[in-house]
C-alpha positions in Angstrom: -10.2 -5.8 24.6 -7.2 -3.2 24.6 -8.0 0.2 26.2 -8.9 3.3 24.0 -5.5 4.7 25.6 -3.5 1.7 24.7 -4.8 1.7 21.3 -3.9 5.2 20.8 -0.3 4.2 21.8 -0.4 1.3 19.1 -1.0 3.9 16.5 1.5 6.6 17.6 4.3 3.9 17.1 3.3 2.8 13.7 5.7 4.7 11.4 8.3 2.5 13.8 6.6 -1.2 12.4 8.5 -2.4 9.3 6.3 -4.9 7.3 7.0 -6.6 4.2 4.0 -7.8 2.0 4.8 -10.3 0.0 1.7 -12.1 -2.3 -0.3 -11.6 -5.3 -1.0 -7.3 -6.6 -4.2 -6.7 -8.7 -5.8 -3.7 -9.2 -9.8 -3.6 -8.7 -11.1 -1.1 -11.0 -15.2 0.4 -10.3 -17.3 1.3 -12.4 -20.1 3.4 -10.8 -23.3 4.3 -12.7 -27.4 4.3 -13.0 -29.3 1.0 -14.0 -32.5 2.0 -15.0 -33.6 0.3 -18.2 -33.0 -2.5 -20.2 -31.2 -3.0 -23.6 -32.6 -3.7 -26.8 -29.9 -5.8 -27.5 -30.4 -8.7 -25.2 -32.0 -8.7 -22.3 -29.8 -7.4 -19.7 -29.5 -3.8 -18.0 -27.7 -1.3 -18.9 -25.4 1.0 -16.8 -24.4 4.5 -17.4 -21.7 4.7 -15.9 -21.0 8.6 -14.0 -17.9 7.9 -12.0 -14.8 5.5 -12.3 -12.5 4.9 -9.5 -9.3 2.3 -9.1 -7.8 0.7 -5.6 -5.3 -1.4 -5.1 -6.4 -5.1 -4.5 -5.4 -8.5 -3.0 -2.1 -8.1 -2.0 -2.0 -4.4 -2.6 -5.2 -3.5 -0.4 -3.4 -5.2 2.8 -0.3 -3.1 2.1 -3.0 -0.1 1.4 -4.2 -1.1 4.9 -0.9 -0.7 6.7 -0.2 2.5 5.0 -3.5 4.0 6.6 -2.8 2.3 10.0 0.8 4.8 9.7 3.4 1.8 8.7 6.4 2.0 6.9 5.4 -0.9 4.0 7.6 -2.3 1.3 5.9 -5.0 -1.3 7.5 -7.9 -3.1 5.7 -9.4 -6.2 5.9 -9.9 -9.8 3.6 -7.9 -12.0 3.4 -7.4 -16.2 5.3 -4.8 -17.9 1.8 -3.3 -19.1 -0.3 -0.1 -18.2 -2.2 -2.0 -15.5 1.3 -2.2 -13.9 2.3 0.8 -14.7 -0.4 2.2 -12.5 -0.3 0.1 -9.3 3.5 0.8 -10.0 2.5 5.0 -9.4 -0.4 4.5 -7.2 2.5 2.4 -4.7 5.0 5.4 -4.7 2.5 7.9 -4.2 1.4 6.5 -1.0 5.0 5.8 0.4 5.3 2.1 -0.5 9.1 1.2 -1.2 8.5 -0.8 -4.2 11.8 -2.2 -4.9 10.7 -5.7 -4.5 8.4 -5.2 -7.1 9.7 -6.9 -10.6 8.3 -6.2 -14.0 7.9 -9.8 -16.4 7.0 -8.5 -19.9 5.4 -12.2 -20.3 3.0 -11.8 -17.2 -0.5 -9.5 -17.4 -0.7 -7.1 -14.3 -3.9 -8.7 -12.9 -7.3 -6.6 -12.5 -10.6 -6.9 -11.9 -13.4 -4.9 -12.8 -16.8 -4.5 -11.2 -19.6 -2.5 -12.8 -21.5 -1.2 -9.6 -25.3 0.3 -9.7 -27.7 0.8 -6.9 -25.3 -0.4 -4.3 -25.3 -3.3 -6.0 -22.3 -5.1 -8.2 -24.0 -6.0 -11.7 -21.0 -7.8 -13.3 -17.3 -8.4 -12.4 -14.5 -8.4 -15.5 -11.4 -9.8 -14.3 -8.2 -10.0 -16.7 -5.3 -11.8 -14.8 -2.7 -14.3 -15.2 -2.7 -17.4 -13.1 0.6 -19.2 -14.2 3.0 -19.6 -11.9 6.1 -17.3 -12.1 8.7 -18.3 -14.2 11.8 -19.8 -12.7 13.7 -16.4 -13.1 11.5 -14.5 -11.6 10.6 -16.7 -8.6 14.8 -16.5 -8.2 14.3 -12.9 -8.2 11.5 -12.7 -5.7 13.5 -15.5 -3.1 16.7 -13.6 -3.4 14.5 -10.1 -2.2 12.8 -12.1 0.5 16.3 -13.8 1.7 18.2 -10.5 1.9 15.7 -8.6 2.5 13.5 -10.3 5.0 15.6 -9.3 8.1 14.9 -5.8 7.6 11.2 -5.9 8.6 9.2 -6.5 11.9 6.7 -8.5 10.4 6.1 -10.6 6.6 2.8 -10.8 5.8 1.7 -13.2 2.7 -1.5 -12.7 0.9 -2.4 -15.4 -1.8 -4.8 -15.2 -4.3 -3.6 -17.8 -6.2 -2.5 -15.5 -8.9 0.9 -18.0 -9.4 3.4 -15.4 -7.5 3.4 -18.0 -4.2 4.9 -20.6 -5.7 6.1 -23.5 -3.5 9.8 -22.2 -3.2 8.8 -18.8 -2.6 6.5 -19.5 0.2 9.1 -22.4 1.6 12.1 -18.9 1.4 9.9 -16.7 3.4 8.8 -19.1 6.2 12.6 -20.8 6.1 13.5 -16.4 6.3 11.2 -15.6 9.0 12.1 -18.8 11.7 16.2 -17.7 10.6 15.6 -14.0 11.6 12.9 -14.5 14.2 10.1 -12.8 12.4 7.0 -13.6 12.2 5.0 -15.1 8.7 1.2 -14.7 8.9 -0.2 -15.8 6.4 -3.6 -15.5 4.4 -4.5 -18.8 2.5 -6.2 -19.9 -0.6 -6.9 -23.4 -2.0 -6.9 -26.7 -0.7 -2.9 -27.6 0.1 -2.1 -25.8 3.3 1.4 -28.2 3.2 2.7 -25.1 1.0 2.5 -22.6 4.3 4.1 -25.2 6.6 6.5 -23.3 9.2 3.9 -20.0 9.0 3.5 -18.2 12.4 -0.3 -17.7 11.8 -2.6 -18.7 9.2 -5.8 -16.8 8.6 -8.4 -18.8 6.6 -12.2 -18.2 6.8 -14.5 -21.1 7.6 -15.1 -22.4 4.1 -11.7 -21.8 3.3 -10.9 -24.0 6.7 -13.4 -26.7 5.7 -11.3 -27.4 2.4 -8.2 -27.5 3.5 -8.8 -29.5 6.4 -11.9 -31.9 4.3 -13.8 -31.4 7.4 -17.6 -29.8 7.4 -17.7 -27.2 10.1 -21.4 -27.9 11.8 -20.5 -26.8 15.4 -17.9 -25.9 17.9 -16.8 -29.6 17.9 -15.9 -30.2 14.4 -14.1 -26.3 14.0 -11.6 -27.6 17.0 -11.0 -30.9 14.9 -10.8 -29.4 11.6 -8.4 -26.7 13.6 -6.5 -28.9 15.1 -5.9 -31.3 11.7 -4.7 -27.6 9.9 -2.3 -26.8 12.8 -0.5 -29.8 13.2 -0.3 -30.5 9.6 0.8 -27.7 8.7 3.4 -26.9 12.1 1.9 -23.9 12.6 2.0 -21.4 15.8 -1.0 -20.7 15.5 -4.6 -20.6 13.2 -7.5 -17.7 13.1 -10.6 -19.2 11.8 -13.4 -16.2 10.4 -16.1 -17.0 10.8 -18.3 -14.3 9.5 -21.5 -13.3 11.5 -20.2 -15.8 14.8 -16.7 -14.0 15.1 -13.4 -15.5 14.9 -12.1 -18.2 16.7 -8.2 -18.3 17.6 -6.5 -21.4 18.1 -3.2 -22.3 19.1 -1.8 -25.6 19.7 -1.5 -25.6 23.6 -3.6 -23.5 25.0 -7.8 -23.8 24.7 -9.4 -21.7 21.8 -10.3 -18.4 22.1 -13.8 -17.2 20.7 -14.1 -13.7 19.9 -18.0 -12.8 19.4 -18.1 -10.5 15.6 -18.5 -6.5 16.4 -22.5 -5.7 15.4 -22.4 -3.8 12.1 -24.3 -3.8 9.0 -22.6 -5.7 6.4 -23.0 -3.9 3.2 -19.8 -5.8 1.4 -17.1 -8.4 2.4 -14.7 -7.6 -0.2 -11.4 -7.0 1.1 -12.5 -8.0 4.9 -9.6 -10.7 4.8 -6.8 -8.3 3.8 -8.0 -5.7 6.5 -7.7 -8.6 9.1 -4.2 -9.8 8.0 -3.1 -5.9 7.7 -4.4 -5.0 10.9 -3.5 -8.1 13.1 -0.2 -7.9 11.0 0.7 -4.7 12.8 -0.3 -4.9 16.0 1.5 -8.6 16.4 4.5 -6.6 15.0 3.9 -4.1 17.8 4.8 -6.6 20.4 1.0 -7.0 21.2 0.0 -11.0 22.2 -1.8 -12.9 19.5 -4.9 -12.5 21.1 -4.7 -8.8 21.8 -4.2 -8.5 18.0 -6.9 -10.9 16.6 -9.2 -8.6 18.5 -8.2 -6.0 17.0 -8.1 -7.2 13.7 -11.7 -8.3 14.6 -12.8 -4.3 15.5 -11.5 -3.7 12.1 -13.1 -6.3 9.8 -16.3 -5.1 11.7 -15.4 -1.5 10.1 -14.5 -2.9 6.5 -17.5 -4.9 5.8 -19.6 -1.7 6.3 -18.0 -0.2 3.2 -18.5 -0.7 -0.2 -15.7 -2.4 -2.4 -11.8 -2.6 -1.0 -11.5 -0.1 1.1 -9.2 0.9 4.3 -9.8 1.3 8.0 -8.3 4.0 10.0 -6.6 4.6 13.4 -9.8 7.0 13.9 -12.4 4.5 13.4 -10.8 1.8 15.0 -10.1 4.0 18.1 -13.4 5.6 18.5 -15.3 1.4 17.8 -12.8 0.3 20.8 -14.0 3.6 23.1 -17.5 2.1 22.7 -18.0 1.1 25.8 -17.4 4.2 27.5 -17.5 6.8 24.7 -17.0 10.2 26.7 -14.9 9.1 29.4 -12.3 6.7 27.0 -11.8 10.0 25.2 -10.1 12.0 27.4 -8.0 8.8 29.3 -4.9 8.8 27.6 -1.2 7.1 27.6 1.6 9.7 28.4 3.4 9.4 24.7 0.0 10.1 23.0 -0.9 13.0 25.3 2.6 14.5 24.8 1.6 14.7 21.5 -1.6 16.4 22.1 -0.4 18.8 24.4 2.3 19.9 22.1 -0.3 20.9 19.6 -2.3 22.4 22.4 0.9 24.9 22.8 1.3 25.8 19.4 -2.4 26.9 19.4 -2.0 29.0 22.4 -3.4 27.3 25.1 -2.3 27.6 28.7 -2.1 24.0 29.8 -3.0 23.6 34.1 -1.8 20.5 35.6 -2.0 18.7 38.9 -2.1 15.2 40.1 -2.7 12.8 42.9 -4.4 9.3 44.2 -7.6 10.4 44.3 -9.0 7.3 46.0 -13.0 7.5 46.4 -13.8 10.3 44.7 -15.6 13.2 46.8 -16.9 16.6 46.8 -13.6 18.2 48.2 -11.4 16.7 45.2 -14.2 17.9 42.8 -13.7 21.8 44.3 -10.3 21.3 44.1 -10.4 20.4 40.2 -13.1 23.1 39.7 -11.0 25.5 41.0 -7.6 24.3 39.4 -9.5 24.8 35.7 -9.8 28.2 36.2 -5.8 28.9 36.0 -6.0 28.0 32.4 -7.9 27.0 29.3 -7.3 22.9 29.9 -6.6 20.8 32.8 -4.3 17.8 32.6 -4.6 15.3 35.9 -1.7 12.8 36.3 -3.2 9.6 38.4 -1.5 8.0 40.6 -0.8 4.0 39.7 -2.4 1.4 41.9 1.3 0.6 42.7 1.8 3.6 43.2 -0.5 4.5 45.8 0.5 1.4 47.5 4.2 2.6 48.1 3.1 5.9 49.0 -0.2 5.0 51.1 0.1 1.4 52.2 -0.8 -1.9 51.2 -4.5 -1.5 51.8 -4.4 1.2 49.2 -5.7 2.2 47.1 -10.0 1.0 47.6 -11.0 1.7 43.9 -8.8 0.4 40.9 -6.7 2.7 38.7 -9.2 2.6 35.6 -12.1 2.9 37.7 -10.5 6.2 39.0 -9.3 6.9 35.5 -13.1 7.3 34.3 -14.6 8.9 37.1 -12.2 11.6 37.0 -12.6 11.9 33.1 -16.2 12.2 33.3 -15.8 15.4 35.5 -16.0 18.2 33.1 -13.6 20.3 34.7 -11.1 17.5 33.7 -10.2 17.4 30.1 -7.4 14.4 30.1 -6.2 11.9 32.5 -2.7 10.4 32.6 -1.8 7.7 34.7 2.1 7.4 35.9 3.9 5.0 38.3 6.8 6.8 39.1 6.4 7.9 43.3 6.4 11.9 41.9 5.0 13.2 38.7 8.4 14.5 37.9 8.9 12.8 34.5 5.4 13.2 33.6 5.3 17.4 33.7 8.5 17.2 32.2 7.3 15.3 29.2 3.6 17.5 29.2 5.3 20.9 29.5 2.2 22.8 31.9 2.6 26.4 32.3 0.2 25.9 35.6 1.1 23.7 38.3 -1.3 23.3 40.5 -1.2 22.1 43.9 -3.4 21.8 47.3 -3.1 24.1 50.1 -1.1 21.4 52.4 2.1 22.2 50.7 4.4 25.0 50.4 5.5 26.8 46.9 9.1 25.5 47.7 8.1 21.5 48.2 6.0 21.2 45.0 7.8 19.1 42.7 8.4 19.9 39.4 7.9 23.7 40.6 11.0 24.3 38.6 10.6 23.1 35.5 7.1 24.6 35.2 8.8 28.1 36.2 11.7 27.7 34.0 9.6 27.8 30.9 7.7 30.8 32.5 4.7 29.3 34.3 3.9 29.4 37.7 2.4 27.3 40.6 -1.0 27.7 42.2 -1.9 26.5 45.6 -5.7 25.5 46.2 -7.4 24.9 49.6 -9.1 22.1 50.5 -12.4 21.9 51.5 -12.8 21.5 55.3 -14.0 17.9 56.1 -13.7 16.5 52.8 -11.1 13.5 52.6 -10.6 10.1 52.0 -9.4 9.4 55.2 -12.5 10.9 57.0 -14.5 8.8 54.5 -13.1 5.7 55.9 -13.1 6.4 59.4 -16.8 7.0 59.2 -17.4 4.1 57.3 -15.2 2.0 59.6 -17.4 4.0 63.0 -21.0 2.6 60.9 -20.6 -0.3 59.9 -17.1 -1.8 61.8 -20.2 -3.4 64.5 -22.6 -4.2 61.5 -23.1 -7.5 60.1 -22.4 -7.9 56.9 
């Protein structure tokens, strides 16, 4: 799994990622009300309904999706010249979405789906759609978007509902597009003829979905790789991500071994929409420049987010940053990527707040650097530490250097309180690093001279200062080893 850091970098570069969504819209429609007697009428229940809320569904909840994770999202479809469309049209450019893919057929009936929801619990779904495929002027107009169009984008993700918008030639112009430009074509599948998708980068079917296509029952491990396999070379894919609800996902690719990644513990409350979170979300981070794998866990974090909500819905950059940080919730928090805590400390400025930094290896952790970052949090009202790289403490201390790992010094620094965020760099001097953070404190032990610390000027410059702090007699890593080395050197091990 990604770092909280990392992931907090993925998100600060998402108005960069381009993606084009290209599949069947719908609008899902809720009705919300009370189910507490029965009508006279027949014997059903009957709802009175208190609130009524509309969201964009199928291919319009992925691009929904993207628009919370920060992208810059354009959709290509066909829709009805009716009211329904009308909406999705204004709900679209109201949340950004360049829409000028989008094509009105006065034939066609904007699909929607109703769901009359009472006690947590869906009591009846309406739908009113149109399931013919387009007709032959509009599927021209929808290849010609995808064809001149398609290079513009990072990433072309297809959604099918079987709604009759992928037609065979428009799926065959935007995998034919995406191997031309070099993009990538993930795709999520409906129905039993997977031939339609050949040339797709990715497919991402769930298990039942995987067992039609392929005609193979999924029992165990075994048969999943065979029906896998049958899908990806059939279909001359890249690669295949099989959900597989409460047991995870499974990620195969033709040749390398699969890759099973166990489902995030939530409570599922409802599914709906779970798919288009997963293509949105793996989607983006693919687009990124993130590995396959890297972004099916992701994706993974953030289906185990949607299915704890009721009804389509989007995930955030929040939640999925705070479910990765799980693991080690308090230090994760404050561990961040320079371009991330640039951001922060901007913000920090504008609220008045006198940023203290200082830096260094380090390596083993002990009482001396502790006083020293005790005492350097008292110049201000938060204290940045720049860490040293492992390869960075190797050029400047020797190959044996440094004994603890980078992240392992990363979280025992952040769970000091005196340390509010760490930064690692790799340059030999934090030169680049206060001149991206901006301190007005640069602090600074007592073995150097005001004249020799770098980055003294740029911190002065902008009217800070520099602080020099003592070290506490008999506290360094160096003593640490030597009396290690004078205890144990004649010990056996």
């Amino acid at each position: 799994m990604m770092e909280r850091k990392d992931v907090e970098s993925l998100f600060a570069g998402a108005r960069g990622v381009r993606v084009l969504v290209v599949g069947d819209l719908m609008l899902d429609e809720y009705l919300w009300g009370k189910a507490d007697r029965i009508s006279p009428e027949a014997p059903v229940q009957v709802v009175d309904v208190v609130r009524e809320e509309v969201r964009l569904g199928g291919a319009g909840n992925v691009a929904n999706n993207l628009v919370a994770l920060g992208c810059s999202v354009t959709v290509c479809s066909v829709i009805g010249g009716d009211d329904n469309g009308t909406v999705l049209r204004h709900v679209f450019s109201g949340k950004g979405v360049d829409v000028s893919g989008l094509f009105e057929d006065p034939m066609r009936r904007t699909s929607k789906k109703s769901r009359v929801v009472a006690a947590h619990q869906q009591i009846v779904r309406i739908d009113r759609e149109t399931r013919e495929p387009l007709r032959p002027e509009f599927e021209r107009k929808v290849i010609d978007f995808v064809t001149a169009r398609g290079g513009d984008f990072d990433i072309i993700l297809v959604s099918d509902y079987l709604k009759g918008v992928l037609t065979g030639s428009v799926l065959a112009a935007i995998t034919g597009t995406g191997k031309q430009r070099g993009i990538p074509v993930v795709i999520d599948p409906k129905g039993s003829d997977y031939g339609k998708y050949r040339g797709a980068t990715l497919l991402t079917p769930n298990r039942k979905e995987a067992e039609l296509a392929s005609g193979i029952t999924i029992r165990d491990d075994e048969s999943l790789a065979s029906a896998a396999t049958l899908l990806l070379r059939s279909g001359d894919l890249e690669a295949l991500l099989i959900t597989r609800s409460e047991e995870g996902m499974t990620l195969f690719r033709d040749s390398d071994p699969p890759v099973q990644i166990p489902t995030v513990a939530r409570e599922v409350y409802d599914v709906t929409g779970a798919g288009d979170t997963v293509l949105a979300v793996l989607g983006f981070v693919l687009a990124s420049g993130r590995d396959l794998e890297e972004s099916a866990r992701l994706a993974n974090v953030a289906a185990g987010i949607a299915v704890g909500k009721l009804g389509t819905s989007t995930v955030s950059p929040r939640e999925i940053i705070s479910a990765v940080g799980q693991d080690h919730r308090d230090s994760d928090s404050k561990i961040k990527n320079r371009d991330v805590l640039a951001e922060i400390m901007a913000e920090e400025r504008r609220a008045g707040k006198r940023i203290v930094f200082t830096n260094g290896c380090f390596d083993l952790l002990h009482a001396g650097h502790v006083k020293y970052l005790q005492q350097a949090r008292t110049f201000g009202d938060l204290l940045v530490l720049g860490l040293n790289s492992d390869a960075s403490v190797r050029r400047l201390k020797g190959d044996r250097r440094p004994l603890i790992g980078e992240q392992d010094r990363a979280h025992l620094l952040a769970a000091l309180d005196c340390v509010d965020y760490v930064v690692l760099f790799d340059e030999d001097t934090p030169l680049r690093l206060i001149q991206s953070l901006r301190p007005m404190v640069l602090v600074k032990g007592g073995d150097y001279t005001p004249g020799n610390v770098v980055g003294r000027d740029v911190v002065e410059a902008a009217g800070g200062r520099v602080e020099l702090v003592e070290f506490v007699d008999g506290r360094s890593t160096t003593t640490l080893i030597e009396t290690i080395l004078e205890k144990y050197s004649d010990k056996e091990p």
